[in-house]
N, C-alpha and C positions, 0 to 999 in steps of 0.2 A: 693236184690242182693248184695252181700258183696267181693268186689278183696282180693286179697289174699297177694300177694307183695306186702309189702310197708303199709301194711292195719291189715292184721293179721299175717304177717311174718316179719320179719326184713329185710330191702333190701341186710346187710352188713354180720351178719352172722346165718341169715336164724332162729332167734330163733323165736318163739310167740312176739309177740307185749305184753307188758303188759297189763293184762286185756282180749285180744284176747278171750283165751281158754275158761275164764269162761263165757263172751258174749256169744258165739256157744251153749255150755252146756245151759246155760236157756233158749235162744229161740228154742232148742230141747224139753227141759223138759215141755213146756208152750205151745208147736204144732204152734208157729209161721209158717210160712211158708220160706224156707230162700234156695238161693241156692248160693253155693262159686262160682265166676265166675273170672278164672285165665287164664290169657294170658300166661301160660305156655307149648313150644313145646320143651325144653330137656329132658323129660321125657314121655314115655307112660302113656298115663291118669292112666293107674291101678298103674303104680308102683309110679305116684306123688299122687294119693289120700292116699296110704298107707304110706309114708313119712308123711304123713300131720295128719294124726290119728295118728300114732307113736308120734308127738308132743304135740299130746292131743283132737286132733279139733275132734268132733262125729258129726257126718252128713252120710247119708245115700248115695249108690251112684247114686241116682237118684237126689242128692242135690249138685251136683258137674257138671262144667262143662269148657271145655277145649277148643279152636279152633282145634286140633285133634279131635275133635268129632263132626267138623262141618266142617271140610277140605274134604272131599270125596265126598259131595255135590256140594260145592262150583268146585274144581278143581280134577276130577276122574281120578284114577294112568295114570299116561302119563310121556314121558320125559320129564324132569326140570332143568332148571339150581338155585340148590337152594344154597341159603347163609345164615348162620348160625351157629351155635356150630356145631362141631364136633358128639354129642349127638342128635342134631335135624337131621343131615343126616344119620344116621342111624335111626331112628326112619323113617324118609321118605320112605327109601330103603327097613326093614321089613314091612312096607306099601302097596307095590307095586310099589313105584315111580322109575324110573330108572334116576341114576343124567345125565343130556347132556348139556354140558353147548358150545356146536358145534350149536346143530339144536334143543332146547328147545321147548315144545309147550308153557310151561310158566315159567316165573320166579320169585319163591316165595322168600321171603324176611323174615326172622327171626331175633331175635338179638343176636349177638356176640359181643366180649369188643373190637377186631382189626381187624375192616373192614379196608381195603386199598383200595386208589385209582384205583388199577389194578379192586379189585372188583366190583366199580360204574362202571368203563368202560365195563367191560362184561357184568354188570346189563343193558347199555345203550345200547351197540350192541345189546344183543338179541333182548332189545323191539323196537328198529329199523327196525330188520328180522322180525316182525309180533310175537314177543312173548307177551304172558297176561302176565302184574304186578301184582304180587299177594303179599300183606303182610298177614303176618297171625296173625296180630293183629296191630297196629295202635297208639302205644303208645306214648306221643311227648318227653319222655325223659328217657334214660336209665340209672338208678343209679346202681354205682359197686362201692365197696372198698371207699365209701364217697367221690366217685366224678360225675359228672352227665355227660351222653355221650348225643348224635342224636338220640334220639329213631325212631324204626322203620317208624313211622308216617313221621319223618322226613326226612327221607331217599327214602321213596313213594316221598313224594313231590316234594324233590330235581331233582329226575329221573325222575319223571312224566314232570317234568322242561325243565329239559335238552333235552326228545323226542318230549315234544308236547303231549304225550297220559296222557290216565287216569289210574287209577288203581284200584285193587279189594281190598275188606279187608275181612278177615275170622275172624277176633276175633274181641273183640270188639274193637271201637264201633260200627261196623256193622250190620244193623236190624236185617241181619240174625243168628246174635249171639244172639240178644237179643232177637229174636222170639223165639229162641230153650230154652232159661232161662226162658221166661215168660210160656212157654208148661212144664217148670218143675217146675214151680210154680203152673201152675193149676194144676196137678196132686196131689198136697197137699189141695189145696184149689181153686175147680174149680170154674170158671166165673171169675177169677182175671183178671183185667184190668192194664195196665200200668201206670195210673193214680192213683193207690192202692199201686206204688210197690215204694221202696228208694232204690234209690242204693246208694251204700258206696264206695269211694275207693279215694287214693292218688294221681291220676291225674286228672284234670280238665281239660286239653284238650283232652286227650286221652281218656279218659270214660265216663265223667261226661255232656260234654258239648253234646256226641249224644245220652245219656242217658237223659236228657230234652228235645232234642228234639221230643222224643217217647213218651213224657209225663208223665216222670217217677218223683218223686223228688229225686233230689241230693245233697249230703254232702260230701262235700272235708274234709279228714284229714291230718293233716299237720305229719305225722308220719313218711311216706316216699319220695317220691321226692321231695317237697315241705315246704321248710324250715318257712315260713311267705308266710301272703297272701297277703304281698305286694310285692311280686316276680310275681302275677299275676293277681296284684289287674283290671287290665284293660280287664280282661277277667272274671272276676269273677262273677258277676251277670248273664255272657250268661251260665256257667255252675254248679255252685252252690244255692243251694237255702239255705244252714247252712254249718257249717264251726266249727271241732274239734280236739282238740289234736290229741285223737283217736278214735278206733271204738267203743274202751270200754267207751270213756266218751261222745262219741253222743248217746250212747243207756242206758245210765246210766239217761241222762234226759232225754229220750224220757219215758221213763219206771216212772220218776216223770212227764210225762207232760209237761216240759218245752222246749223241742224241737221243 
């Protein structure tokens, strides 16, 4: 399982990560088993998988995977008060979701660069009225323009805080994201176990650390949010098991054996 932000795109102007493209290209050419698993909701899955092969990456679309494509299961069109890009509420709304941000049945949570305080507030009334917290991915840090925000992870917390309730997560690292990635990993290579699979990606809290707990092994790259791994050297061992520039050079010695 390989993220996409931060891992094989640039968080700042969206190019390849050096090395990215031709990683993707051999474990295609070699029948690895590999699926992109991106916390991406400003785009419909079809029109970000075509953005992403426009930059080079080949993967089939069964080796792709979005929390849009696990959002319908999780939280079924209903009124929402949701918060997000611009681009994520319309994506909601050709969905079926109607926005209510009055009598919500849930309130989903995605990441924008200028959440306001007016926003927490309404996020805290609804789930006071009996609305579900929903994030739809779980990230603990949101990098823009080479500065790093509250990612939604942290923004769950904060509200989950402030009401007293819990909350839901649809992307990862939610088992039920990674169950729906591990069913697209047997499809290439059935009877695969979690125990067989690495995930790859630039966050260690947000991905890495419930991607171990599922039994997967994990590799932090230091490419996107995470500048040195002594920025989270005290969390490191509960979510990393290696640790590389990028993805192209954790799979550069994985491929000599030295990983």
């Amino acid at each position: 399982m390989i993220d996409v932000q931060g891992t094989l795109i640039d968080d700042r102007d969206k190019s390849p990560i050096p090395g990215a493209v031709e990683t993707i290209k051999r474990l295609h050419e070699a029948g690895v088993p590999y699926v992109l698993v991106t916390n991406n909701t400003k785009q419909e899955s079809a029109r970000f998988r075509e953005e992403l092969r426009k930059k080079g990456f080949v993967f089939d679309d069964e080796q792709y995977l979005d929390p849009l494509m696990v959002l319908d299961g999780k939280v079924p069109p209903c009124p929402v008060a949701a918060y997000g890009t611009p681009e994520f509420l319309e994506v909601l709304q050709k969905r079926g979701y109607r926005l209510d941000y009055g009598r919500p049945e849930a309130v989903l949570v995605a990441i924008k660069p200028d959440f306001t305080n007016d926003d927490y507030a309404g996020m805290i009334e609804a789930v006071l009225k009996g609305a579900r917290l929903v994030g739809m991915h779980e990230t603990s840090i949101y990098a823009k323009n080479g500065r790093r925000y509250p990612g939604v992870g942290a923004i769950l917390r904060m509200v989950a805080f402030a009401t007293g309730s819990g909350y839901e997560v649809v992307g990862k690292p939610s088992p039920a994201f990674y169950e729906e990635a591990l069913a697209r990993l047997r499809r290439q290579r059935p009877g695969l176990t979690f125990s067989e699979v690495t995930m790859v990606s630039d966050d260690l809290l947000g991905d890495l650390v419930g991607a171990k707990k599922m039994g997967m092994q994990t590799v932090l790259v230091l490419s996107g949010k995470i500048a040195s791994v002594d920025e989270v050297r005290e969390h490191l061992a509960e979510g990393a098991d290696a640790v590389a520039k990028t993805a192209a050079a954790w799979f550069e010695l994985r491929e000599k054996g030295a990983a």
